[in-house]
C-alpha positions as CSV (number, residue, x, y, z in Angstrom):
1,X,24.9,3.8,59.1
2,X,22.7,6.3,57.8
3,X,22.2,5.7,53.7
4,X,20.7,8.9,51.5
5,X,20.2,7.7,48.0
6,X,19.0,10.9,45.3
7,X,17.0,10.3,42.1
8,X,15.0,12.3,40.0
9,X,17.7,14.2,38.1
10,X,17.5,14.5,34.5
11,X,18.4,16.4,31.0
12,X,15.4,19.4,30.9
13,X,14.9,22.4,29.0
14,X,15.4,25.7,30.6
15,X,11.8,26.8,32.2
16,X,10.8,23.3,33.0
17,X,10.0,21.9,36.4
18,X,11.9,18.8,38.1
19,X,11.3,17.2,41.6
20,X,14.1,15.6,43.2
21,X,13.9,12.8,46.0
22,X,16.4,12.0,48.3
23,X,15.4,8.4,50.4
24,X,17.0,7.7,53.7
25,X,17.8,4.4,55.4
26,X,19.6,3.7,58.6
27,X,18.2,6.2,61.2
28,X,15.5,7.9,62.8
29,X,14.8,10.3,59.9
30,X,12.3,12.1,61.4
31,X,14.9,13.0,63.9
32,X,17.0,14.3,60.8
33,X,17.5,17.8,59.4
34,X,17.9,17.6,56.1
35,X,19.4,20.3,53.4
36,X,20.2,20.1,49.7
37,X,23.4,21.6,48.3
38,X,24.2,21.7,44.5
39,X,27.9,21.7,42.3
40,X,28.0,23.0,39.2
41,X,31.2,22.2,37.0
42,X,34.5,23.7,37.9
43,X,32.2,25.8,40.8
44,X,32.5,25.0,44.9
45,X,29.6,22.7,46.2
46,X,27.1,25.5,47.5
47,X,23.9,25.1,49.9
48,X,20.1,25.3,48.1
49,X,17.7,24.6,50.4
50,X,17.2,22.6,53.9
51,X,14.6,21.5,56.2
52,X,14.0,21.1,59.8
53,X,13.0,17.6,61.7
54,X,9.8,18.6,61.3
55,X,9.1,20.5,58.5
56,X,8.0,23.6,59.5
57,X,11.1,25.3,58.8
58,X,12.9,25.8,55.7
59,X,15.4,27.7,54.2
60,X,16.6,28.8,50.6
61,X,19.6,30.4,49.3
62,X,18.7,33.6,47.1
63,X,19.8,32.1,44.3
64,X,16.8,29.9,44.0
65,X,14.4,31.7,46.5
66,X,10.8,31.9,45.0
67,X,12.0,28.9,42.3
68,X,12.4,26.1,45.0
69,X,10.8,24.3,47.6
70,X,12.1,22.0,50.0
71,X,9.4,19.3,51.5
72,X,9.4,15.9,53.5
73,X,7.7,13.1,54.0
74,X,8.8,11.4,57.3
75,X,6.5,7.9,56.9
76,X,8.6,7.8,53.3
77,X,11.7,8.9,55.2
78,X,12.4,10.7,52.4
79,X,12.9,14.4,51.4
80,X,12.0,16.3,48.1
81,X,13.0,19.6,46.5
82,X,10.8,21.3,43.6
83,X,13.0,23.1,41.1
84,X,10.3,25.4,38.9
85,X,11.5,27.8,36.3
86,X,14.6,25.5,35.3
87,X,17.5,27.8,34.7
88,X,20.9,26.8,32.8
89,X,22.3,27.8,35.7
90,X,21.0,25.5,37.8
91,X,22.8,22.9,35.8
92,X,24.4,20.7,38.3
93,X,25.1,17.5,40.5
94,X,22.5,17.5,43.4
95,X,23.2,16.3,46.9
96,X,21.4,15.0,50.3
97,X,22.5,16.1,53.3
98,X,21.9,15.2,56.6
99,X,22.0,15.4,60.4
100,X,20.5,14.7,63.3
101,X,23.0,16.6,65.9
102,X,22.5,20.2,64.0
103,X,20.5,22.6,62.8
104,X,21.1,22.7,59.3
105,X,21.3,25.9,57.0
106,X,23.1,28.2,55.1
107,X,27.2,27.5,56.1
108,X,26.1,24.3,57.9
109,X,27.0,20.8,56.7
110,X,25.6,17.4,58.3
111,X,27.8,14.2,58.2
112,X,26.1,12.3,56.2
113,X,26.0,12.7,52.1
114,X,24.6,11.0,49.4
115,X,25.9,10.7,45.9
116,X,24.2,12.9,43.8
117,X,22.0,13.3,41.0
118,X,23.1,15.2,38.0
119,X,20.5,17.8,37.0
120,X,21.6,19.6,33.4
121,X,19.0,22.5,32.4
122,X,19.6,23.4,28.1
123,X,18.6,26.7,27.2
């Protein structure tokens, strides 16, 4: 059973700079895609950023495009995303995702789901 456990979320002023972490247990993550999707109160769950197996492929929704940088780290079995330039906006609960059977991206969710880490930017 494949476990994704988030941390890193935090109260931060707007402009500031946070780095999530999202850890994996219970499969071959460097067989893993591996995507980040955000929900902000009273809004629909919507896709930030994901990564391919291997790294060398990413991709960002235009919200956050230029502000956000998805990374991994395959020995760690664990994946990262850089917010920079903190916006109220990107106030939030942050989730994993992951899958080893598709190609994740924009409109694509894996099975497997962690449980979040609450990110709340303060202007």
């Amino acid at each position: 059973q494949v476990q994704l456990v988030e941390s890193g979320g935090r109260s931060v002023q707007a402009g500031g700079s946070l780095r999530l972490s999202c850890a994996a247990s219970g499969g071959a993550f460097g067989s893993f895609d591996m995507a980040w999707h955000r929900q902000a109160p009273g809004k629909e769950r919507e896709f930030v950023a994901a990564i391919n197996w291997s790294g060398d492929t990413a991709y960002y929704a235009d919200a956050v495009k230029g502000r956000v940088t998805i990374s991994r780290d395959n020995a760690k079995s664990t994946v990262y995303l850089q917010i920079n330039s903190l916006k109220p906006e990107d106030t939030a609960i942050y989730y994993c995702n992951a899958d080893s059977d598709y190609n994740l991206g924009p409109g694509v969710l894996g099975r497997y789901w962690g449980q979040g880490t609450q990110v709340i930017v303060s202007s």
